[in-house]
C-alpha positions in Angstrom: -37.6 -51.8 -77.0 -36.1 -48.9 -74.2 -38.3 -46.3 -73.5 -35.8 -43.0 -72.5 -37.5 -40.7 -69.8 -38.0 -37.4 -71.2 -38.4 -35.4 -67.7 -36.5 -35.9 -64.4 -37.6 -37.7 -61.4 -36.3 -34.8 -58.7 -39.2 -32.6 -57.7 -38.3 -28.8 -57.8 -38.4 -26.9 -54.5 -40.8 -24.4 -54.5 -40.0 -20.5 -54.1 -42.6 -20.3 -51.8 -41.1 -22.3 -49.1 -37.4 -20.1 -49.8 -39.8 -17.1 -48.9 -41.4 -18.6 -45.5 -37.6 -19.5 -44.7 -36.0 -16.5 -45.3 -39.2 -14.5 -43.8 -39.0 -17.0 -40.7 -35.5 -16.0 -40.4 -36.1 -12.6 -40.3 -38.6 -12.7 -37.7 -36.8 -14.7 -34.9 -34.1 -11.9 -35.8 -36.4 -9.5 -35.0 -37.7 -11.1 -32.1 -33.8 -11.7 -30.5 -33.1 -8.0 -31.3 -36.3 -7.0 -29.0 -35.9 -9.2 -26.3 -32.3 -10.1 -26.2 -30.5 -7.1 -27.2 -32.1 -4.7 -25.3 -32.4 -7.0 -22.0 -28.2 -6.7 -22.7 -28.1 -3.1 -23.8 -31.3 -1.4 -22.8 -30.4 1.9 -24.5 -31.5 -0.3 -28.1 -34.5 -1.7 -26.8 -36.9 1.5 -28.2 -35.1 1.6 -31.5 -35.1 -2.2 -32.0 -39.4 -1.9 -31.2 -39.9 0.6 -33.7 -38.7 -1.8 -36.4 -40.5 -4.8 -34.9 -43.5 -2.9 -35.0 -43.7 -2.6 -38.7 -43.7 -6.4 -39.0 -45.9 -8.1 -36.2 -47.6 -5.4 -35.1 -47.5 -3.1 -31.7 -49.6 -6.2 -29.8 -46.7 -8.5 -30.2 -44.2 -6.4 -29.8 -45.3 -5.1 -26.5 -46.0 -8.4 -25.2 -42.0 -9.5 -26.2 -41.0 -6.1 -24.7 -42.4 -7.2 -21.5 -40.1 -10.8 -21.8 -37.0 -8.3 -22.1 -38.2 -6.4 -19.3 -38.4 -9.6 -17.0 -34.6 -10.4 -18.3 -33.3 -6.6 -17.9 -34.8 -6.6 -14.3 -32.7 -10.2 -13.6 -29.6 -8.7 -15.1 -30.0 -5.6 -12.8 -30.3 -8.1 -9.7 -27.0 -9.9 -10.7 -25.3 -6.9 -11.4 -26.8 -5.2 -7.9 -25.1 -8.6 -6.2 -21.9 -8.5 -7.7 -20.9 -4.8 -7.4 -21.6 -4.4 -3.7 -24.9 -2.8 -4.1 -23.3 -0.4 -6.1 -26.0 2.2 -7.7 -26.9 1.9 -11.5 -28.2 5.5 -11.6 -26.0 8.2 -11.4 -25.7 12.5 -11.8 -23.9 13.5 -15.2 -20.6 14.1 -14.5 -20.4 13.4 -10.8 -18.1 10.4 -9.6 -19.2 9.8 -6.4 -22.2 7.3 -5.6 -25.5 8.8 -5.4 -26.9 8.2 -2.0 -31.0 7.9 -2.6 -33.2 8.8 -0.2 -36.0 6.2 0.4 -39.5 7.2 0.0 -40.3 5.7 3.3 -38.3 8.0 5.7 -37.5 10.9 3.6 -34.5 11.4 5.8 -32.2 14.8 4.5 -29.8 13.9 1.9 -26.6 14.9 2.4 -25.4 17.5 -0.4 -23.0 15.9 -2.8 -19.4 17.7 -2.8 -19.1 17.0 -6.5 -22.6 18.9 -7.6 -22.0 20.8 -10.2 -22.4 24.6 -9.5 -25.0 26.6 -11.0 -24.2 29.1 -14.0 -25.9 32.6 -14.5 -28.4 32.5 -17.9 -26.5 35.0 -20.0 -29.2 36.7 -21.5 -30.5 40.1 -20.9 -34.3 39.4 -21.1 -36.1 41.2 -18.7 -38.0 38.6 -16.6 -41.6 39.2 -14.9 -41.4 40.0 -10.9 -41.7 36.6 -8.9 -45.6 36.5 -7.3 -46.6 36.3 -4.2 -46.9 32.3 -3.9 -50.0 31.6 -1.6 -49.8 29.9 1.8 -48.5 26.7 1.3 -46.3 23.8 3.2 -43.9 21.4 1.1 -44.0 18.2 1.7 -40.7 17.7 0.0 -39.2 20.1 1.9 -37.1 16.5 3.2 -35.7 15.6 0.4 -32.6 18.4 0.3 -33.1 19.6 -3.0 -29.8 20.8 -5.0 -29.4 23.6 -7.2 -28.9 22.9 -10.7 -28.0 23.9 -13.9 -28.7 27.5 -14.9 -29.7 30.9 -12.8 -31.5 33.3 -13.5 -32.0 36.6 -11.9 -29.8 34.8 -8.9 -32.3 32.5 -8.3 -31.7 28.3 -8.7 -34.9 27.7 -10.9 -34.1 24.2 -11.4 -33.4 21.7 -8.2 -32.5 18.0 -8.2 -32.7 15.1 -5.6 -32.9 11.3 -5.5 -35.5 9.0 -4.4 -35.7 5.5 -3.7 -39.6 4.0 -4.2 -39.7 0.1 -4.5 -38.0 -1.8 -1.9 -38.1 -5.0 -3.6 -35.7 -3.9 -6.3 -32.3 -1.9 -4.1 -31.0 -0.9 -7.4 -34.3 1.4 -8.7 -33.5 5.2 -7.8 -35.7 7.8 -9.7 -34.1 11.2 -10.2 -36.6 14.2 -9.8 -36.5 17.7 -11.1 -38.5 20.3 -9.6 -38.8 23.4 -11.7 -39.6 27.1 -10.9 -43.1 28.3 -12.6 -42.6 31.7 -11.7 -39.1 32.0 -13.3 -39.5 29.7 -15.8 -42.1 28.7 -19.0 -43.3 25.5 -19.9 -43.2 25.1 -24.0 -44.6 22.1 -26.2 -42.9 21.1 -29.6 -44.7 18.1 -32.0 -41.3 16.5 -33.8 -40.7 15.7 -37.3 -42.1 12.4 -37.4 -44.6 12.2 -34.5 -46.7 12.6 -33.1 -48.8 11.8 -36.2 -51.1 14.2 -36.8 -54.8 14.4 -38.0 -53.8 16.8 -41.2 -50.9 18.4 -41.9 -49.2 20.6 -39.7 -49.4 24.4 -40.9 -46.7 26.9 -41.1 -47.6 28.4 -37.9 -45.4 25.9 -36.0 -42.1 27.4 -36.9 -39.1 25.3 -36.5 -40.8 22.1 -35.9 -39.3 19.3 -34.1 -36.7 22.0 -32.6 -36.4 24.6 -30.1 -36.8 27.7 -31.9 -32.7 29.7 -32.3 -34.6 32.6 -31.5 -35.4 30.9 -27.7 -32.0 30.1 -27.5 -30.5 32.7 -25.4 -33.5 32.1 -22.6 -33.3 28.4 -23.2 -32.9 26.3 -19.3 -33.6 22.5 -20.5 -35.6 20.4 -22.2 -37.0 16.8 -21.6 -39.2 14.1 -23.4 -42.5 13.9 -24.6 -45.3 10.9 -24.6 -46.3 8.2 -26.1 -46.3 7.7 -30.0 -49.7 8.5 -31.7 -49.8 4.5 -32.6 -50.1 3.4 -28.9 -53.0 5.3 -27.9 -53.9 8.4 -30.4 -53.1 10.7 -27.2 -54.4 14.6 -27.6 -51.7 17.2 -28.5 -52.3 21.1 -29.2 -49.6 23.5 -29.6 -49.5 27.4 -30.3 -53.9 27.2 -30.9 -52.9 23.7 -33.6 -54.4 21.3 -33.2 -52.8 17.6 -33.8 -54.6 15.1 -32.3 -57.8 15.5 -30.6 -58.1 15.0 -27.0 -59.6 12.5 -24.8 -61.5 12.2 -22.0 -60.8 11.2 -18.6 -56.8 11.3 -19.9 -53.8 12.4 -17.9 -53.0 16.3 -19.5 -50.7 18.7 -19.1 -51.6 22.3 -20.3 -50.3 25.7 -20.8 -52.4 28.7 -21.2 -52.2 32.2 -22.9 -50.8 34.1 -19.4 -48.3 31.3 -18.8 -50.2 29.2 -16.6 -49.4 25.8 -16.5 -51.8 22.5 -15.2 -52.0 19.4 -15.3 -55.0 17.1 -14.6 -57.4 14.9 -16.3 -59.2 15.9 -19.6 -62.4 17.1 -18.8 -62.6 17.2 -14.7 -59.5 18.6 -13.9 -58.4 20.4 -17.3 -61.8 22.1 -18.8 -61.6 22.8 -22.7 -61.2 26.5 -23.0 -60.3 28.4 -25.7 -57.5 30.4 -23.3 -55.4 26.9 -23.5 -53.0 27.5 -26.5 -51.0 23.6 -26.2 -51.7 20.9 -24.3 -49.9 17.0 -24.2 -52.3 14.0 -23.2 -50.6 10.6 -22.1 -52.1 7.8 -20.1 -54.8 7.7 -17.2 -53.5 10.2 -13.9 -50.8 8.8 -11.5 -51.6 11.2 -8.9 -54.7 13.1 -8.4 -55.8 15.7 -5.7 -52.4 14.3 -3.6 -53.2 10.8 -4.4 -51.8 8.0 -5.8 -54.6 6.5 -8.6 -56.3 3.2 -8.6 -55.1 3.2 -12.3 -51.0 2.4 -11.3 -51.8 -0.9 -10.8 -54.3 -2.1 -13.6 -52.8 -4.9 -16.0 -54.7 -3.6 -18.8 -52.5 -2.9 -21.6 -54.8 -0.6 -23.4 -54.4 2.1 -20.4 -50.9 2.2 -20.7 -50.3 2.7 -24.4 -49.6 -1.1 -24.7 -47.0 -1.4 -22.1 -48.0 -2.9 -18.8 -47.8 -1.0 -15.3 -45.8 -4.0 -13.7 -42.8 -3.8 -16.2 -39.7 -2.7 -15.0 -38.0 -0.2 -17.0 -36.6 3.1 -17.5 -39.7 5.3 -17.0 -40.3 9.6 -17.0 -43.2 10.8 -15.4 -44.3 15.1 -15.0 -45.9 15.9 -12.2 -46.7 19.5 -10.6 -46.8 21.1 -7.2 -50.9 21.9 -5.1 -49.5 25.5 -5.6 -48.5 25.0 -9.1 -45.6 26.4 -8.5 -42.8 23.7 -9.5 -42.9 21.3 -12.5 -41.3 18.2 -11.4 -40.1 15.6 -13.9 -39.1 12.4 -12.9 -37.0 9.7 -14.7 -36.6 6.2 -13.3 -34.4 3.0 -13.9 -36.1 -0.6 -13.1 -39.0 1.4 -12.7 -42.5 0.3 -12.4 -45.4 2.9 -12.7 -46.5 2.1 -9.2 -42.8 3.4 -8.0 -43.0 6.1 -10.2 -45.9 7.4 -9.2 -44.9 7.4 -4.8 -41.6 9.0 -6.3 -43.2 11.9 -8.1 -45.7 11.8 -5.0 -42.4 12.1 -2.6 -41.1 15.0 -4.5 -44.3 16.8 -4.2 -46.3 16.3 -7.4 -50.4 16.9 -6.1 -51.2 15.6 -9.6 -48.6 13.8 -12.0 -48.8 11.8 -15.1 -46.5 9.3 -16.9 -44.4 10.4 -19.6 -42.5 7.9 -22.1 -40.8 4.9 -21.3 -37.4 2.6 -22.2 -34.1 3.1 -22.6 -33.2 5.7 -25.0 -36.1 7.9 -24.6 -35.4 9.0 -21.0 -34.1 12.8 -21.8 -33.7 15.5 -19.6 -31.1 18.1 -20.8 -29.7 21.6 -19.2 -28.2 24.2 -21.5 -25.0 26.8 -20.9 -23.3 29.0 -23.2 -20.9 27.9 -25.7 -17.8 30.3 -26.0 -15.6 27.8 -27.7 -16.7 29.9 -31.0 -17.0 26.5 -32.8 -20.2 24.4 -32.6 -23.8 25.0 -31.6 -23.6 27.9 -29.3 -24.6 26.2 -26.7 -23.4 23.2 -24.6 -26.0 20.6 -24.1 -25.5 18.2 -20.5 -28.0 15.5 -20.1 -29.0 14.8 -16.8 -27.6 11.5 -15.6 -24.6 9.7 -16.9 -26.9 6.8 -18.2 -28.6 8.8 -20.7 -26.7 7.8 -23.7 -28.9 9.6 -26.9 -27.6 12.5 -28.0 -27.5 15.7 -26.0 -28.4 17.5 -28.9 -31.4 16.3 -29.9 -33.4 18.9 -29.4 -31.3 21.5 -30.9 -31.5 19.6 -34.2 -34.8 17.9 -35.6 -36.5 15.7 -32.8 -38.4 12.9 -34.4 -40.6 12.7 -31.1 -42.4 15.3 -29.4 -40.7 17.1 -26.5 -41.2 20.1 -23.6 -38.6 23.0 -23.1 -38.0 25.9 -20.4 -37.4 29.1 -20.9 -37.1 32.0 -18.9 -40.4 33.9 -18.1 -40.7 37.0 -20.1 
C-alpha cells in the first residue's frame, strides 16, 4: 500500500530573515551615503548625518563621519597635486586666486583688484555716535583687511581677509570677517526645528527661525549658529527666553540690554546676570585671555559635540577683539580646530569659540537692496563661492539657529 504525503518537503523562508536583509540593506546605504558621498561631495555630508542619526545613533555616526573626513582630506591632497596648487577656497564672485596669508609671517596681502566695492545701507535709521574706543594696538593690523559688503554712515563696518594656519595641508585657507561693534548689533535667532528646546517656545519670539521684515532695512549679514541640542544640550537664551539651560565652564557668546556683546566661558568669563537678554553656548573656549586653549587638541569626543578636534573639515568659529570692538567670524576648509583656533587668533580674536561644522552649514551672508521690484527685497550674497545652501535661508524659516547684524540704533 502507497502512502501520499500530505505536506511538502521545502521549508518556508522566514519573514524575519526578509526583514534583517532588507534592514541590512538599508544600513550599508546609509553608511555609503555618510562616508562616501560626502567624502565626494562634501556639501551632502550634514544632510546625509541627520538621517543616519535617526538609525544608529549620533555615536556611530560621528565615528563614520570621521572615515569620510580622512577620505575628503585625501581627495583635497590629490586635487591640491593635480591643479597646480590651485586654492579650493575662494571670495563669492571674484575670479582671481585668493592669495592667503600664512599665519606664520602675516606678511601684507595685496588687495584684490576684483573685491567687490562696498554699497551704502539704504536706510534712514539714525545710528548711535561711534565711542571713543580705549587705547589699544591690533595685532591684525598685518593682515590688509578689505572692505566689504555694506556701509553705513560712510564707514566699512564689515572687513575680510585670508589666512593660511596648517602647513601640513597647502590647500586649508580660513576666511575671517571682522565686524564693527560700534556700528553694528549682534542678534540671536533659535530656528524652527532647533535648537530643541526645554518647553515650548512663547510668542514673544516673533518671527522665529527668521530675521524679523521689520530689521530688514538695517539688515548687514547673517551667519550660522552651533551645534544641534542632540550633540551636547548647549545653553541658548534669546530676547529674556530661555531655551536650553546653560553650562558651566562652556564657550558663550552673549549680548546684553545696552548692546554689549562678550564672549567667554560660562561662569568665569560670562557671569549670569539678569542684564544678559540672549546668549549661544557651543563647545569648550578656543582662545582665552589671547591664548590658544589646552582644549584644541583633546581627542575626547564628548567636548566637541561628538566630532573630534583632529578632523578635517569645513569649520566656523566667532571670536571677538581685547577691546571688544570687532566680532570676527571665521569659516575654514580642511580645517582642524587647532587651525581654526591660530586663524581666529591671527585675525585678532582675544577669546573665540567654535561654531558649527561640515559642508553645508558654513554660512556667512551680506545683504543689498533689491530694486528689481520682483523677489525678496533684498539680494542675498554668501560669502565665498563654495558655500552652496541657499543664500536665502535666513530670510525664510531657518531650521538651525543663526546670528544677524544690524545697524546700531
Amino acid at each position: 500500500m502507497r502512502f501520499s504525503r500530505s505536506h511538502s518537503t521545502k521549508k518556508k523562508p522566514h519573514g524575519w530573515r526578509f526583514f534583517f536583509v532588507g534592514a541590512g540593506i538599508i544600513v550599508l546605504a546609509a553608511i555609503s551615503a555618510i562616508v562616501v558621498v560626502p567624502a565626494v561631495a562634501p556639501s551632502a555630508a550634514g544632510r546625509s548625518a541627520d538621517i543616519l542619526r535617526a538609525i544608529i545613533g549620533p555615536t556611530a555616526v560621528a565615528q563614520l563621519e570621521s572615515v569620510s573626513f580622512r577620505i575628503q582630506d585625501v581627495i583635497n591632497q590629490y586635487r591640491y597635486k593635480i591643479s597646480g596648487g590651485q586654492a579650493q577656497i575662494s571670495w563669492n564672485a571674484t575670479s582671481q586666486p585668493i592669495a592667503p596669508t600664512p599665519v606664520s609671517t602675516l606678511a601684507v596681502a595685496e588687495p584684490l583688484e576684483t573685491i567687490v566695492p562696498p554699497t551704502a545701507l539704504a536706510t534712514s535709521v539714525e545710528v548711535s555716535p561711534t565711542p571713543t574706543a580705549p587705547s589699544y594696538s591690533d595685532p591684525s593690523s598685518a593682515l590688509g583687511w578689505q572692505p566689504y559688503g555694506q556701509m553705513v554712515n560712510g564707514k566699512a563696518v564689515l572687513e575680510r581677509a585670508l589666512v593660511t594656519a596648517d602647513p601640513t595641508r597647502p590647500y586649508e585657507a580660513v576666511a575671517l570677517i571682522r565686524m564693527d561693534l560700534t556700528q553694528l548689533q549682534l542678534n540671536i535667532m533659535p530656528g524652527i526645528k532647533d535648537p530643541v528646546p526645554m518647553g515650548d517656545i512663547p510668542e514673544t519670539i516673533p518671527n522665529q527661525g527668521t530675521v524679523p521684515p521689520s530689521q530688514w532695512n538695517v539688515l548687514v549679514a547673517a551667519f550660522n549658529g552651533g551645534f544641534k541640542a542632540i550633540h551636547g544640550k548647549y545653553g541658548m537664551m534669546v530676547d529674556n527666553v530661555t531655551l536650553i539651560d546653560p553650562i558651566d565652564r562652556i564657550a558663550t557668546v552673549a549680548v546684553y540690554k545696552n548692546g554689549d556683546v562678550r564672549i567667554g566661558v560660562w561662569g568665569t568669563d560670562i557671569i549670569p546676570s539678569s542684564d544678559i537678554i540672549a546668549y549661544r553656548q557651543n563647545c569648550p573656549p578656543l582662545i582665552e585671555n589671547g591664548q590658544i586653549t589646552k582644549y584644541v587638541d583633546n581627542p575626547s569626543r564628548q567636548l566637541w559635540g561628538m566630532t573630534q578636534a583632529a578632523d578635517a573639515t569645513w569649520r566656523t568659529g566667532l571670536g571677538i577683539t581685547q577691546d571688544n570692538r570687532h566680532l570676527i567670524y571665521g569659516v575654514g576648509n580642511a580645517t582642524t580646530t587647532p587651525s581654526l583656533a591660530s586663524a581666529l587668533q591671527a585675525g585678532g580674536a582675544y577669546w573665540a569659540m567654535q561654531l558649527d561644522i561640515n559642508s553645508g552649514y558654513e554660512r556667512f551672508i551680506t545683504y543689498q537692496p533689491n530694486n528689481s521690484g520682483t523677489g525678496l527685497p533684498l539680494t542675498p550674497q554668501p560669502l565665498l563661492s563654495e558655500m552652496k545652501s541657499d543664500p536665502s535661508v535666513y530670510l525664510t524659516p531657518s531650521d538651525r539657529d543663526f546670528f544677524y547684524m544690524t545697524v546700531r540704533q
